[in-house]
C-alpha positions in Angstrom: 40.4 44.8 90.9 37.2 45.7 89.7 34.0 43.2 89.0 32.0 43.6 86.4 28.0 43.7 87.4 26.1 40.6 86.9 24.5 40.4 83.0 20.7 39.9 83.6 20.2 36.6 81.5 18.1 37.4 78.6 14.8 34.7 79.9 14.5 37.4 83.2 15.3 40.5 81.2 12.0 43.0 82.7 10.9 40.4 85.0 11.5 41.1 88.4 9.5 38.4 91.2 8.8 41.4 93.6 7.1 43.7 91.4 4.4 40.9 90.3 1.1 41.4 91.8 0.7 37.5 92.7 3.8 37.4 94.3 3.1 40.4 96.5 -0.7 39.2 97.0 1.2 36.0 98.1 3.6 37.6 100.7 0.6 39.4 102.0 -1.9 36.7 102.3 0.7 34.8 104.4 1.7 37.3 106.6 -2.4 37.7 107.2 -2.6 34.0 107.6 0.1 34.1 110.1 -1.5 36.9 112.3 -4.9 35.1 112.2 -3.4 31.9 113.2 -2.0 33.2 116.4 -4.9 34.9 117.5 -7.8 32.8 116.5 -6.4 29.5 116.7 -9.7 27.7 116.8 -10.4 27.6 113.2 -8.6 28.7 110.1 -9.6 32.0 107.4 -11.9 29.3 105.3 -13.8 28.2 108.0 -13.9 31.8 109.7 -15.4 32.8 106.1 -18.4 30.5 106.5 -18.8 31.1 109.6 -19.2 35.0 109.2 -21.3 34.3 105.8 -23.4 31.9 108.1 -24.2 34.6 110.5 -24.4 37.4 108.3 -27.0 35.6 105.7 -28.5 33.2 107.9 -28.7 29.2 107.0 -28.5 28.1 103.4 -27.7 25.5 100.5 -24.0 24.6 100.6 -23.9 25.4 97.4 -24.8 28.7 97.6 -22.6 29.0 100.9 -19.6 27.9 98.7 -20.3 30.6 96.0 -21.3 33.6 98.9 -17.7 33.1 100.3 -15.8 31.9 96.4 -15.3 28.4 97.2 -15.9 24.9 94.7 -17.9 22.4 95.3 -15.0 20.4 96.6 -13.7 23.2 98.9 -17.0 24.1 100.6 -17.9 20.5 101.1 -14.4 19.6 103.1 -15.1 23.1 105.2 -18.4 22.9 106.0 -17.5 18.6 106.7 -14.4 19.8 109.5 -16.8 22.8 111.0 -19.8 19.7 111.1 -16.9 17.6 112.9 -15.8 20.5 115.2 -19.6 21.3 116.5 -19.5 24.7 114.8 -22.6 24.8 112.2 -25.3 22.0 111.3 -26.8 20.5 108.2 -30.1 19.4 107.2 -31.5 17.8 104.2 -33.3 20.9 102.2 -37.1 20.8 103.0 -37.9 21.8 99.2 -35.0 19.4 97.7 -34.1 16.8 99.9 -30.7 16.0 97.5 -29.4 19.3 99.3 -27.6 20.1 102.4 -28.9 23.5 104.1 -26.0 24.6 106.6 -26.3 26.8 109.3 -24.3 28.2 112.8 -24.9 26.1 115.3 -25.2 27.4 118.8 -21.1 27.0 119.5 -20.8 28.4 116.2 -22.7 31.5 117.0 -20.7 31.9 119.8 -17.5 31.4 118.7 -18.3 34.0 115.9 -19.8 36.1 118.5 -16.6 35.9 120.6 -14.0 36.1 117.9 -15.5 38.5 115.7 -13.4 41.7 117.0 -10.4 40.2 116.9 -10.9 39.2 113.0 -11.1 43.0 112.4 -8.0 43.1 114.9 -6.1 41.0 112.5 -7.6 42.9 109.4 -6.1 46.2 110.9 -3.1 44.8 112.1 -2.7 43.3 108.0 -2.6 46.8 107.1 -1.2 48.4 109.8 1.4 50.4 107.7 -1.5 52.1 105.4 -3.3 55.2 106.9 -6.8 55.1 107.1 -7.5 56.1 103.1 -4.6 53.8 101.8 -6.7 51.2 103.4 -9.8 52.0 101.7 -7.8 52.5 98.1 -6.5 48.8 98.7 -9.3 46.9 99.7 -11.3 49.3 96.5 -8.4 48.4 94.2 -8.3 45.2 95.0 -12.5 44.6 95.2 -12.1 45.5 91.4 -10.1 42.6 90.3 -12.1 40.3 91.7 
């Protein structure tokens, strides 16, 4: 006896989950998270953002540290609050406006970034492991240009 194939119903008709870009960003951001949470275990992607950001520009406003790595308010200040708790960066009140908080690395922070920064390009290659070297350089260009 034969079956019939399955009729698409029409509310799906041309929409397939794995061909939409968020879904597939998604899948890939999880598998990344996954990697980075095995081998850095001390702190998550967010706070591995500031801290890179911290060392690569040096103390500044939380404000501007929340825009430098495309966090809100809200986000940056729960971060930057858990990497104050863990003994990771420092804040100060701003000496030319004391309503805000400059952030920095403090000195486990440096070396914690210091320590763990090869293996956050580790993870990055491993990520991408099944591009060659110019599929690599297409996504992250591709990808750069939605943002």
């Amino acid at each position: 006896k034969q079956h019939a194939a399955p009729q698409t119903p029409p509310e799906t008709a041309g929409y397939r989950l794995d061909d939409q870009i968020g879904y597939v960003l998604r899948r890939a951001t999880q598998r990344h998270l996954a990697i980075f949470s095995e081998v850095i275990p001390e702190v998550t992607t967010t706070q591995f953002a500031v801290l890179a950001r911290l060392a690569e520009m040096g103390a500044q406003s939380q404000n501007h540290l929340g825009r430098a790595t495309a966090m809100d308010g809200a986000t940056i200040k729960g971060v930057v609050d858990r990497l104050v708790r863990l003994g990771l960066v420092e804040t100060a009140p701003d000496t030319r406006d004391r309503r805000r908080l400059t952030v920095g690395l403090s000195a486990a922070g440096r070396s914690l970034f210091a320590a763990r920064v090869g293996d956050a390009q580790d993870i990055s290659d491993r990520t991408v492991a099944a591009l060659n070297p110019a599929e690599r350089a297409q996504l992250l260009e591709l990808l750069s240009r939605l943002t």
